[in-house]
MILUM-606078 format. One line per 3 residues: number of its first residue (from 1); their letters; for each residue x negated, y, z negated of C-alpha. Coordinates in nm, 2 decimals, padded with zeros to 4 digits, m for minus. Example, Ala and Ser with C-alpha at 12.3 -4.5 7.8 and 13.67 -1.06 7.14 Angstrom:
1	AS	m01.23/m00.45/m00.78 ~ m01.37/m00.11/m00.71
END
This chain:
1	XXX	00.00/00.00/00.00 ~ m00.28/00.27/m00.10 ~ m00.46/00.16/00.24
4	XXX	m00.11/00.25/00.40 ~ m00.07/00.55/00.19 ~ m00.41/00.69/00.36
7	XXX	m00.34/00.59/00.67 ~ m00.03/00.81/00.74 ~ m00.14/01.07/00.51
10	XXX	m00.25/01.31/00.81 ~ m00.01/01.56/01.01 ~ m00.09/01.41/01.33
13	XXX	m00.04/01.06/01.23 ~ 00.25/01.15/01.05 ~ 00.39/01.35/01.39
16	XXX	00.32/01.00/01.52 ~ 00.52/00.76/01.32 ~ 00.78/01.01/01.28
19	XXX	00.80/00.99/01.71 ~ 00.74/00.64/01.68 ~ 01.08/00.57/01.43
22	XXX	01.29/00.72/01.74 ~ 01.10/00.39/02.00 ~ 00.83/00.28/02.16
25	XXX	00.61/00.52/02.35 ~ 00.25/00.52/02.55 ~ m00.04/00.74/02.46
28	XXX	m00.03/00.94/02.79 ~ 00.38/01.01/02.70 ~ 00.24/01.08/02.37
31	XXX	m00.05/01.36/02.49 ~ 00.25/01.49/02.66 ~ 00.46/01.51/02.34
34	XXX	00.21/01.65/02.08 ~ 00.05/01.81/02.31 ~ m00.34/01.66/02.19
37	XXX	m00.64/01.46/02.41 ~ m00.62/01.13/02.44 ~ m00.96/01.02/02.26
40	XXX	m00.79/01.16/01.94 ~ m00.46/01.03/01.96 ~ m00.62/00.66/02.06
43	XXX	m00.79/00.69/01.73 ~ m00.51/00.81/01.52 ~ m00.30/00.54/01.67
46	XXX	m00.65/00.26/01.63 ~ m00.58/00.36/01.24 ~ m00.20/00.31/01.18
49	XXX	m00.22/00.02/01.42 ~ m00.47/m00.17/01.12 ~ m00.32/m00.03/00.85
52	XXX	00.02/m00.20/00.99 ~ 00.25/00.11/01.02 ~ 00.23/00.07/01.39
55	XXX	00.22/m00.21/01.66 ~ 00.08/m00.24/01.98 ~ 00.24/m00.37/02.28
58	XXX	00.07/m00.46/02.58 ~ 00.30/m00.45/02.90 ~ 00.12/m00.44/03.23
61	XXX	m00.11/m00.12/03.29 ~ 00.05/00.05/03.00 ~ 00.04/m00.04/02.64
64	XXX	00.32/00.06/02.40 ~ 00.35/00.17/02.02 ~ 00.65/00.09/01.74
67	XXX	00.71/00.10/01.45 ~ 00.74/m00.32/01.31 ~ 01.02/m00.45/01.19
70	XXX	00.88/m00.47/00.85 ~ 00.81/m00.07/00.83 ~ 00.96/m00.01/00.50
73	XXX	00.76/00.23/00.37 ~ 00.70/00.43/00.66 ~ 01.05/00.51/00.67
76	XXX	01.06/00.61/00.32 ~ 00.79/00.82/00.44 ~ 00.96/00.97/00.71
79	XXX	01.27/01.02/00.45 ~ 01.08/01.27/00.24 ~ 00.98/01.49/00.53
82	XXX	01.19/01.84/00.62 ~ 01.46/01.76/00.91 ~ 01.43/02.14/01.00
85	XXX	01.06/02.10/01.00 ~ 00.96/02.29/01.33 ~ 00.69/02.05/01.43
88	XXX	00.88/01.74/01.45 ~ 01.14/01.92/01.57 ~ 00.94/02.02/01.89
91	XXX	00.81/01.67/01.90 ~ 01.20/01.56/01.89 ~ 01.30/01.77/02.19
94	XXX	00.98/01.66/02.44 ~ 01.06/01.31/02.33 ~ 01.40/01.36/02.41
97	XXX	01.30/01.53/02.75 ~ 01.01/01.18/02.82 ~ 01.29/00.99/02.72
100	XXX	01.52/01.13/03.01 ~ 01.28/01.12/03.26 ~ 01.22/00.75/03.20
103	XXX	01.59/00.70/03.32 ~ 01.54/00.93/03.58 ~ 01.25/00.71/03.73
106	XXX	01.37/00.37/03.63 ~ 01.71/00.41/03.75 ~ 01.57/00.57/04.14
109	XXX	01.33/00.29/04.09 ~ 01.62/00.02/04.09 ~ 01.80/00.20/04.37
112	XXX	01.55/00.19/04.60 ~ 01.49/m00.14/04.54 ~ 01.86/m00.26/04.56
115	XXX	01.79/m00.47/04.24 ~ 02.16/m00.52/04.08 ~ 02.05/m00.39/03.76
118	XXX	02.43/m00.49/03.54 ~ 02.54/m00.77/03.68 ~ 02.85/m00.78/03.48
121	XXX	03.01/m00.47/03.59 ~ 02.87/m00.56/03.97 ~ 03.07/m00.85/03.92
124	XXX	03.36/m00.66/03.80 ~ 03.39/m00.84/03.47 ~ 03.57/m00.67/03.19
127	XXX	03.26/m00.55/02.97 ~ 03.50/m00.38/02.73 ~ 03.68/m00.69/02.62
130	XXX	03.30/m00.91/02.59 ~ 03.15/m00.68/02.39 ~ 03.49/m00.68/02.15
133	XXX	03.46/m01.03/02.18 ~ 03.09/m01.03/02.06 ~ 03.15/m00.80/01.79
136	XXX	03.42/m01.05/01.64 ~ 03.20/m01.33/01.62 ~ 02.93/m01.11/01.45
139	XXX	02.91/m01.07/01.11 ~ 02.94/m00.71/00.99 ~ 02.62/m00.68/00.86
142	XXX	02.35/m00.84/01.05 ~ 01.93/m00.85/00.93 ~ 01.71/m00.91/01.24
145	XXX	01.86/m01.01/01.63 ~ 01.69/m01.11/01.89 ~ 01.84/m01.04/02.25
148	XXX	01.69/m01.27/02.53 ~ 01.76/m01.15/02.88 ~ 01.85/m00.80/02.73
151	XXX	01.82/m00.63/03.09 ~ 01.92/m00.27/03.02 ~ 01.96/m00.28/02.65
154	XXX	02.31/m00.22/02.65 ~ 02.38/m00.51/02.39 ~ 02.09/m00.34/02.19
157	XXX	02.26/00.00/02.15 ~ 02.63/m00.19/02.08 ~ 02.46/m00.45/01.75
160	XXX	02.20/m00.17/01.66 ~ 02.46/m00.01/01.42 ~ 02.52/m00.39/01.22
163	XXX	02.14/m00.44/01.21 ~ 01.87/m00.37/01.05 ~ 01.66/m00.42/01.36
166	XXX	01.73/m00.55/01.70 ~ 01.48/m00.67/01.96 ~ 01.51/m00.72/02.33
169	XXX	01.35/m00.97/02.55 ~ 01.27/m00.95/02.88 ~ 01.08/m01.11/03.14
172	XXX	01.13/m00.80/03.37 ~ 00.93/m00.47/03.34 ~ 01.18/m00.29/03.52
175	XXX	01.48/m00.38/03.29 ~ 01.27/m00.28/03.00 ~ 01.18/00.05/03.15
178	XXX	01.58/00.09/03.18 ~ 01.62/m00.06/02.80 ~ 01.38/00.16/02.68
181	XXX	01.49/00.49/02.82 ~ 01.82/00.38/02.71 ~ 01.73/00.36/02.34
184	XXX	01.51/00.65/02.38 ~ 01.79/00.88/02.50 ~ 02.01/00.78/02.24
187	XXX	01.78/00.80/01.96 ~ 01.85/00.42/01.87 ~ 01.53/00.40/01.60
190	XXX	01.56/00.04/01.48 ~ 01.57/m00.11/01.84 ~ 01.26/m00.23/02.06
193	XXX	01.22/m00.45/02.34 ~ 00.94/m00.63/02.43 ~ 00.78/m00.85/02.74
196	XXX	00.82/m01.20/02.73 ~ 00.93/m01.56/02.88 ~ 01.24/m01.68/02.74
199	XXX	01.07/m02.04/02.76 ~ 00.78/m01.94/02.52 ~ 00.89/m01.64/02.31
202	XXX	00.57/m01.50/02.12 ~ 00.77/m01.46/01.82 ~ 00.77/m01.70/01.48
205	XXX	01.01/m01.96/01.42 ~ 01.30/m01.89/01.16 ~ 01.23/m01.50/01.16
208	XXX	01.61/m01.34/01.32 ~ 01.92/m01.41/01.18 ~ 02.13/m01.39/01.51
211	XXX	02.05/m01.46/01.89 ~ 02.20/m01.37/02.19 ~ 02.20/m01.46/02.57
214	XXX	02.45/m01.28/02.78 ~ 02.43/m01.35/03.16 ~ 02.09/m01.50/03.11
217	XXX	02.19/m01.88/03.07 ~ 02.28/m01.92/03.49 ~ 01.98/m01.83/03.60
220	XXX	01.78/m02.11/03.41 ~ 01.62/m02.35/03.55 ~ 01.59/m02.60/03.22
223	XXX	01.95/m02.44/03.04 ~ 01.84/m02.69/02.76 ~ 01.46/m02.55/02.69
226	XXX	01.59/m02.17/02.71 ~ 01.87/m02.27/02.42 ~ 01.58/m02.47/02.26
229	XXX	01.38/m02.17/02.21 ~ 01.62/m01.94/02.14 ~ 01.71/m02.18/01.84
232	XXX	01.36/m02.21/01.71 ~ 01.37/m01.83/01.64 ~ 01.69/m01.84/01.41
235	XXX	01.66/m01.89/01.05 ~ 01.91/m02.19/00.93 ~ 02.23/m02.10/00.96
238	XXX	02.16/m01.81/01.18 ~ 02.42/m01.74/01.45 ~ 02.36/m01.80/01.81
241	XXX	02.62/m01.61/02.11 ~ 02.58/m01.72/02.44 ~ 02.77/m01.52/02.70
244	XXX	02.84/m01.66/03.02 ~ 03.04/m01.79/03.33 ~ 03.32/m02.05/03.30
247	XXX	03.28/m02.32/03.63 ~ 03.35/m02.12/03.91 ~ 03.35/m02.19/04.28
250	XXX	03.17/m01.86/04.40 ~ 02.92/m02.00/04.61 ~ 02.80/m01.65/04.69
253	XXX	02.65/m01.58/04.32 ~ 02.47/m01.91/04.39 ~ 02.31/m01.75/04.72
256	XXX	02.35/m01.37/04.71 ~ 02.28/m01.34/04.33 ~ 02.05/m01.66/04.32
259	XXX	02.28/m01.81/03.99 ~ 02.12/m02.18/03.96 ~ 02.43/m02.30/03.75
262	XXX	02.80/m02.24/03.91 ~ 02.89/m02.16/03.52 ~ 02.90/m02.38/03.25
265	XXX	03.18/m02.58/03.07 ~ 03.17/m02.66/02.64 ~ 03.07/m02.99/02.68
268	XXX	02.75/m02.93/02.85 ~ 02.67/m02.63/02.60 ~ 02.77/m02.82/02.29
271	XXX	02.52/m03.13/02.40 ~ 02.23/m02.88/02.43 ~ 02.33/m02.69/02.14
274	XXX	02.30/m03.01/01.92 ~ 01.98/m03.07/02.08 ~ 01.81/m02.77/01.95
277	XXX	01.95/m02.81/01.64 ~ 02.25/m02.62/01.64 ~ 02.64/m02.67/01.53
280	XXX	02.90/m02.53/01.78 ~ 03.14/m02.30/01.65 ~ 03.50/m02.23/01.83
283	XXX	03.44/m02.01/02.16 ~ 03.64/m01.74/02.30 ~ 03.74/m01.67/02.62
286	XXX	03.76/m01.36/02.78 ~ 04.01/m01.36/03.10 ~ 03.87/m01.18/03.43
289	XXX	03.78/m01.25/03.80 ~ 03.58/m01.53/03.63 ~ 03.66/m01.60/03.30
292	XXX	03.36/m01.51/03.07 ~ 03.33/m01.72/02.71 ~ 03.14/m01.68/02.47
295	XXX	02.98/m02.03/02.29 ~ 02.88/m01.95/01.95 ~ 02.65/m02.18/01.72
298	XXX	02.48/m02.22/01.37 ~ 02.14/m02.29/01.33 ~ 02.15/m02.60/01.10
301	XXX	01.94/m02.68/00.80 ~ 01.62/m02.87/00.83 ~ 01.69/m03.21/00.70
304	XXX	01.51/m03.27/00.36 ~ 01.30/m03.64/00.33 ~ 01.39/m03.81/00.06
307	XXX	01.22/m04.15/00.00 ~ 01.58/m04.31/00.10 ~ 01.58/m04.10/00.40
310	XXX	01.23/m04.21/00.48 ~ 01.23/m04.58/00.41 ~ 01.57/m04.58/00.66
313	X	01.39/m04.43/00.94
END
């Protein structure tokens, strides 16, 4: 704690985690921000990074700093300092104006490209009625929550609120350039997202007490490992959603939108879901061009050895 203590006990470092509470930025948007060199932010930043009030996140040519999802005491910190403190609020306002720009670029990014960036509206599903859905089967106070496939963060901004932190996963830089500049521009402060395969997740096992997959589950090639995975990070009896497609006939999404599964009935999801060590729970379904469920599951307990147990096996 003292180490910590020293650590942020500086104005610039403080400016720092105070930007870095509102999400993840890169040095160069942080030069533009506080307005200082490089070589002296890298070195405020190389400080709270081994002190632990900061991590660092490599994705692609840029590398990205948050605060962790432990950071406790830096927001206690960050509590104690004036909210009409003119410093900050500068910093708040060019963050705010990064923040914008990031949208700017990632959404004329996606339309040049012609990458269908939400597939659920493209596919005219109703998104109001899923997400009530999802917030029914959510408790209404949630710890950590890990959302795999997060695309553009938009089920990051609608748990944030329940949680104390959310996390997306995404094996696509461009979604999390959207994610990002969408919890940027709404000052979402306890949400992140973060580069990664949803076959190996570089994440402990047991660490989030809820999971989600919405939309992500189709495009799998092993449905079974992805769910596997995704178990292994819930603590027991965490809750795991999957949202997804009923069995549907659209050829198209199989060609057009390159969908390796044609949806997916209970009994396939409830084999898998036992697999990776998960109870089913009733799912809902959510009426629409193609009906949409949602398959939610308990983590279960590991079993505990007993000599019986053992001497059976």
């Amino acid at each position: 704690m003292l180490a910590q203590l020293r650590a942020a006990a500086e104005p610039t470092r403080l400016r720092l985690l105070a930007l870095c509470a509102r999400g993840a930025f890169c040095v160069t948007e942080m030069c533009a921000i506080l307005g200082q060199s490089q070589p002296r932010l890298s070195r405020h930043l190389k400080l709270l990074v081994e002190a632990g009030l900061l991590e660092r996140l490599p994705e692609g040519a840029n590398v990205y700093f948050q605060l962790p999802p432990e950071a406790s005491l830096v927001r206690q910190i960050l509590a104690r300092l004036p909210e009409d403190d003119a410093t900050i609020a500068a910093d708040r306002r060019a963050s705010a104006r990064i923040a914008a720009e990031r949208a700017r670029i990632a959404s004329e990014s996606f339309r040049r490209e012609g990458a269908d960036w939400d597939e659920i509206r493209a596919l005219g599903l109703p998104v109001a009625a899923i997400e009530a859905a999802l917030l029914e089967l959510l408790p209404p106070r949630l710890g950590r929550v890990a959302d795999i496939g997060t695309g553009t963060g938009r089920l990051l901004e609608l748990m944030a609120p329940r949680a104390e932190a959310v996390l997306g996963l995404d094996a696509s830089r461009e979604m999390l350039a959207l994610a990002r500049a969408r919890l940027g521009e709404r000052g979402i402060g306890n949400a992140s997202v973060r580069l990664a395969d949803m076959y190996r997740l570089p994440l402990p096992d047991a660490g989030f007490d809820a999971v989600t997959l919405q939309m992500v589950l189709h495009y799998a090639e092993d449905p079974a490992a992805a769910l596997a995975e995704a178990a292994r990070l819930l603590r027991p009896e965490g809750l795991l959603v999957i949202i997804d497609l009923t069995p549907h006939e659209r050829a198209d999404l199989l060609t057009r939108q390159a969908h390796r599964w044609p949806g997916f009935d209970d009994a396939a999801l409830a084999g898998w879901l036992g697999a990776a060590g998960c109870a089913p729970l009733p799912a809902l379904e959510v009426a629409g061009p193609i009906p949409v469920r949602l398959w939610p599951a308990q983590r279960l307990a590991a079993p505990v050895l007993t000599p019986e147990t053992v001497l059976n096996f």
